[in-house]
N, C-alpha and C positions, 0 to 999 in steps of 0.2 A: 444408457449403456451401463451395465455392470460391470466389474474386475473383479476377477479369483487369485488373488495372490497365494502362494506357498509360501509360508515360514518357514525361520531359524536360516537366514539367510548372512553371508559376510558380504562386505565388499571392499577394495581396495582399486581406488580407480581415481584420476584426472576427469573432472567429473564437466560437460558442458552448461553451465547454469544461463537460463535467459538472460537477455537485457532488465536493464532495472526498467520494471512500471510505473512509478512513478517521472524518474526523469523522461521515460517515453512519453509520458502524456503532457507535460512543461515543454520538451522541444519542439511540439506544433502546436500547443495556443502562444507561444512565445514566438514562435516566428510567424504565425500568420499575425502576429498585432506587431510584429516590426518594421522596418522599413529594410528593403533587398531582398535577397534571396540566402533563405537558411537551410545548410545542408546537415542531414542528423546519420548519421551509421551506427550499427548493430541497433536499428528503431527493434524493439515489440512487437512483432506482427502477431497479437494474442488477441481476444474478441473484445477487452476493454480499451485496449490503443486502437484499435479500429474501429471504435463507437467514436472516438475523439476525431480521429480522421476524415468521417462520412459528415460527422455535426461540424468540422468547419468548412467543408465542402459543400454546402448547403447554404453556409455564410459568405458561399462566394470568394473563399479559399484556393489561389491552384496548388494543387499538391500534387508530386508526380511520383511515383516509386519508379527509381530507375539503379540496374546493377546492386540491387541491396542495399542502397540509398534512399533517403528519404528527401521531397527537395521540396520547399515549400516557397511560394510566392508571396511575399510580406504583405499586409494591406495597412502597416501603418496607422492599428485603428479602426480602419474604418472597413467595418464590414457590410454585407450586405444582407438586407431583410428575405430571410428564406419563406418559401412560398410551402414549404413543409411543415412539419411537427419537427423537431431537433430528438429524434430518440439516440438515447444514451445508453441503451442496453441496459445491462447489468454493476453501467460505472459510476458509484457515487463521486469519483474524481473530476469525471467529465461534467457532470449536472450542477456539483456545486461550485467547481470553479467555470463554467459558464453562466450560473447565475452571478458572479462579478463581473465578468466580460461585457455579457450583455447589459446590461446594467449600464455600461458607458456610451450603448447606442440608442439612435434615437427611430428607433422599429419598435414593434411588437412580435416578438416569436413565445411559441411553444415550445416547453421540452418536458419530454414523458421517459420511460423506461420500462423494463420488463415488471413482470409480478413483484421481484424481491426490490427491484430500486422503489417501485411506488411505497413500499411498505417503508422507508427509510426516511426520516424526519427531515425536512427543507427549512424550517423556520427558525432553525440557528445561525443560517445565512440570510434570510430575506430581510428577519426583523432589523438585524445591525443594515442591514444594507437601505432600507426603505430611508433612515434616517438619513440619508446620505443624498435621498429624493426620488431614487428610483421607485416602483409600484409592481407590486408581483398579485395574481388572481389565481385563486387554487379552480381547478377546475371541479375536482369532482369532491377529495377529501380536503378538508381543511388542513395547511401544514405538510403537503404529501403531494410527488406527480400526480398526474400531469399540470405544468404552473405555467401562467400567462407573463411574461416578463416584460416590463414598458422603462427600457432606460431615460436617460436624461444626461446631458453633459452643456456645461461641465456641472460634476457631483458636486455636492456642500464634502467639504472635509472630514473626515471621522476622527473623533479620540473615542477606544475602546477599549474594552479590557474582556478579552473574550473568558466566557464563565466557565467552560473547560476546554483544556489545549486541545488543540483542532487544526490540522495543517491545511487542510480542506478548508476549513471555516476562514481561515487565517490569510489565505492564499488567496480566493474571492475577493477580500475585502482587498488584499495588496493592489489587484488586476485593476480595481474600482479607483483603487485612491492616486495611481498613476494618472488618471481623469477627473482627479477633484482641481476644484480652483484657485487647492492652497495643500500648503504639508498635513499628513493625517498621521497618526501615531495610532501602534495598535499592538497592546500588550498581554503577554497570556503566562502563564507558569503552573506547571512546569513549561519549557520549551520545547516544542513538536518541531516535528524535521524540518529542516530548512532548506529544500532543493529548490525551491519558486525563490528565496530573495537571492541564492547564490547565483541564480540563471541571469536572474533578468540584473544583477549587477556588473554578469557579462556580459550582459546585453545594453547596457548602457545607461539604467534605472537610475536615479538617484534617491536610494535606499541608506539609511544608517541603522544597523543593528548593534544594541549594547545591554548591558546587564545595570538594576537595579532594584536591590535588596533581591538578588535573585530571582527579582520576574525581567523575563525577556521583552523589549522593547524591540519595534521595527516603526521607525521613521519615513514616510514615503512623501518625496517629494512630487509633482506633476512633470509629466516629460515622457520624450517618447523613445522609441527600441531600436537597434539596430542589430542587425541579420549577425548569425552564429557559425560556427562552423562545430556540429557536438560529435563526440562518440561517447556512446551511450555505457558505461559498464557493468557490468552483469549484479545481476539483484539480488542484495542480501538477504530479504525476504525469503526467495526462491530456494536458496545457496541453503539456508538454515534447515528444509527437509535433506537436506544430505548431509551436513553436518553431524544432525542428530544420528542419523542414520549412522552413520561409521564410531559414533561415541560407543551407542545401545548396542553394536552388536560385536560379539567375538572376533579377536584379530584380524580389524577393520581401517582403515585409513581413506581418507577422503580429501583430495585435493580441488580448490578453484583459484581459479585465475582472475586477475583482471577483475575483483569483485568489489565494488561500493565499499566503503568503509566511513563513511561521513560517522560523525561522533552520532547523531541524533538518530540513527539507523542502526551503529552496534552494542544496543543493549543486550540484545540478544547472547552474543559472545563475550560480553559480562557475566553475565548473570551465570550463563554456562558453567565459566570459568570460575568462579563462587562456587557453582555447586561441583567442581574438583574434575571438570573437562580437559583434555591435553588439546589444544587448541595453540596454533602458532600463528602468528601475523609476520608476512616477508613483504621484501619488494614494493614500501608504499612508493605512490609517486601522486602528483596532482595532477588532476584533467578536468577542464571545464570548471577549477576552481574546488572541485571534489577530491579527498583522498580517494584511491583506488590501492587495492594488492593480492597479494597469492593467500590463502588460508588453508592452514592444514591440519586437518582435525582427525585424533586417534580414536581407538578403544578407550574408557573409561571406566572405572568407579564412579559413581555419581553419588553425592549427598542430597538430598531436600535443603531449603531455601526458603526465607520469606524474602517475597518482591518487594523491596523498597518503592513507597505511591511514587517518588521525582522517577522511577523506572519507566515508568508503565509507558508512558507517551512514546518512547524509545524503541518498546518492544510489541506494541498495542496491533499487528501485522501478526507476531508471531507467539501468539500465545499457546494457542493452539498445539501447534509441536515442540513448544517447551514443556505442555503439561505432557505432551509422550515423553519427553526424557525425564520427566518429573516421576512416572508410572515406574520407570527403570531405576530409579535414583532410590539408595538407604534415605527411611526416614519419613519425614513428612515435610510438601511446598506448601505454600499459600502462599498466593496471588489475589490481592484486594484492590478495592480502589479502581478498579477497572469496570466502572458502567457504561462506557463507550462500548465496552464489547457487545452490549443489548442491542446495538442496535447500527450491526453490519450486517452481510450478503445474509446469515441469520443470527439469531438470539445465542453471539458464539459460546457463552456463560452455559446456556442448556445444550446446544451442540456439543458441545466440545465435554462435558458430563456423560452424556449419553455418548460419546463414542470412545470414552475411558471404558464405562459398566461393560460396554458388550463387549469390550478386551475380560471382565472380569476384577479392573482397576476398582480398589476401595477409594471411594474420591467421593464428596459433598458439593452440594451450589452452595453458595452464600450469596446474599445478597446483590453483593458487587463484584464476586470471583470466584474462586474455585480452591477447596483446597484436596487436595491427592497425597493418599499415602504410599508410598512404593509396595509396588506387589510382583516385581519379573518373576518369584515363584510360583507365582497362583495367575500364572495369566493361562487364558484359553482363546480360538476363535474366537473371530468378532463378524458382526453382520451390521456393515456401517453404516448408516442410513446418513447422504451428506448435507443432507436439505439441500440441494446445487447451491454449497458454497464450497465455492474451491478448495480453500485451506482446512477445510475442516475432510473434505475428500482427500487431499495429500496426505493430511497428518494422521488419519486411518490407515494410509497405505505403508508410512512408515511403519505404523505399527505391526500392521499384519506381517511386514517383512522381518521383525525379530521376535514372532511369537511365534511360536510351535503349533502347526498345520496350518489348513486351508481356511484362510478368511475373506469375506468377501464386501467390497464397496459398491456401494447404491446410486445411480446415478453418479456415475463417475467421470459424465464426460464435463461436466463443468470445472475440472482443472484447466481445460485449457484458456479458461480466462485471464491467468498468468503465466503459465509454464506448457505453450503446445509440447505434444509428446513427453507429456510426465512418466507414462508409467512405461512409457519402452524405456528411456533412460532410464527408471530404476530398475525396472527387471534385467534389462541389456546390463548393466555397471553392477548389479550383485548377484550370488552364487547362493544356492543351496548348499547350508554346511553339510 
């Protein structure tokens, strides 16, 4: 599917942003490894929480969607040996924190994925994990889906120090060491988000997280989960294409509700705010151990920016349509230090280059990022090619909505692997000036 958007668009609107994706995919491997029954509200229903969904369903999961409820039946552990392949779609979330999970059973399962997950590196989880005793068999590429997984329990204990922060990587190893048969310790820096050790310490994990010399330590003792009761708040990830959105464009304002704000998630409206964004925070409160609140973002001036590297881990989700407000922004950004982005849904470092150029955007790759010099005089259509990687289809679309004429996104239906109905929310919620 293609999209034709028209530029030079405003908006001013109460804007409905998804549930956050990641704590959607934490409320059902956390409640199918606890003991009761765990109820999850405002779940994800987007095509990567539903890869998570159907793979522990297959694990012999009950899971019932009932009233917009999500209801999951604990297994305490202990799952069951699926008679399928575990496909994960398009979710690196889902395949690398099942490769911990599984890991603490004693089956044999497969888990595969579409074209781009297979293309997506495995052996930054399996290798730390193997030591631990688990056994993983590449099937076809070495390092890459489809992988043979043969747990073991109880695991040997891990102390690690993961080589670059990875909440994914990080979260795996947590899943496993909850099933070692003594305390594991596992430390990374900078610090990646922390939704798996805040969950499952309302879940009843016994987890200690603390700082030293500025690397983040997570303590994980053996022990087992008890059932949740979550609501899920809306994703700042998601929230940040509308953000920008009402920054870049003419007498604009953008409000969300109810939206995530854990510190490890709002580098993004830092970084913003550095570069000279009228951005408000209202209304925090805690849920499920998370800050949640209102965010209400203007019209701006924007300056350019260098990313500070302890950022990156923070905002490493939304790069992408930072560098569209970077396009907008007086000056010059650089973004460094970010090779994790090589190697998501695509190569976001050349993605996300090539869909500045076809704006017209004077922007270079480097190495490990990207640097953009502001050009909103000199921009033109754009004809976005988005490799089906979601965020780099959104943040095309943002863009095409503050540039002048008709631009058009390529394969545009893979937004909805986070955000169903992206582009009627933004065309529905802004105006042709």
């Amino acid at each position: 599917m293609n999209v034709k958007i028209e530029g030079r668009r405003k908006i001013k609107a109460k804007v409905n942003i998804p549930p956050d994706k990641s704590i959607s995919h934490r409320s059902i491997m956390i409640g199918a490894l606890a003991k009761g029954i765990t109820e999850v509200e405002n779940f994800l229903f987007a095509d990567d929480c539903i890869s998570t969904i159907e793979c522990f369903k297959k694990l012999g999961v009950e899971i019932e969607i009932k009233s917009g409820r999500v209801i999951i039946i604990g297994k305490n552990y202990n799952l069951s040996a699926p008679d399928k392949r575990l496909y994960c779609g398009n979710s690196g979330t889902t395949a690398r924190l099942l490769l911990g999970i599984l890991s603490t059973q004693q089956f044999e399962a497969v888990l595969d994925g579409d074209s781009s997950l297979r293309k997506r590196p495995m052996k930054r989880v399996t290798e730390p994990l193997t030591t631990m005793g688990s056994s993983f068999e590449f099937l076809e590429n070495d390092g890459f889906l489809p992988v043979r997984v043969k747990g073991k329990s109880p695991l040997t204990p891990i102390y690690y120090t993961l080589p670059v922060s990875s909440a994914q990587v990080k979260s795996a190893l947590i899943f496993a060491a909850l099933k070692a048969e003594n305390k594991s310790v596992i430390k990374e820096s900078p610090m990646s988000r922390n939704h798996t050790e805040l969950m499952l310490k309302s879940a009843g994990a016994n987890i200690k997280t603390s700082f030293e010399n500025e690397v983040y330590k997570v303590e994980v003792f053996p022990g087992n989960l008890e059932s949740l009761k979550i609501r899920v708040p809306s994703d700042i990830s998601s929230a940040a294409f509308f953000i920008v959105l009402a920054l870049i464009c003419e007498d604009s304002e953008v409000i969300v509700e109810n939206c995530i704000l854990n510190p490890t998630r709002t580098g993004i409206i830092d970084i913003l705010k550095q570069m000279g964004a009228d951005i408000t925070i209202e209304d925090v409160q805690i849920q499920n151990g998370e800050p949640v609140g209102r965010i209400i973002a203007k019209s701006s001036n924007l300056t350019g920016v260098s990313v500070d590297k302890k950022d990156i881990p923070r905002i490493i989700d939304e790069i992408p349509i930072l560098a569209v407000a970077a396009a907008f922004a007086d000056g010059k950004t650089i973004i460094d230090n970010a090779s994790e982005l090589r190697v998501k849904e695509s190569d976001r470092i050349k993605t996300t280059i090539e869909m500045l150029k076809s704006f017209g955007v004077e922007c270079y790759e480097l190495e490990n990022g990207l640097l953009i010099v502001g050009s909103k005089n000199k921009l033109k259509p754009g004809i976005v090619n988005s490799y089906s990687d979601h965020r780099i289809a959104m943040a095309g679309a943002v863009m095409a909505c503050a540039t002048e004429g008709e631009s058009t996104i390529l394969n545009a239906e893979c937004a909805s692997i986070s955000f169903p109905g992206f582009y009627e929310t933004l065309i529905g919620h802004s105006k042709k000036v």
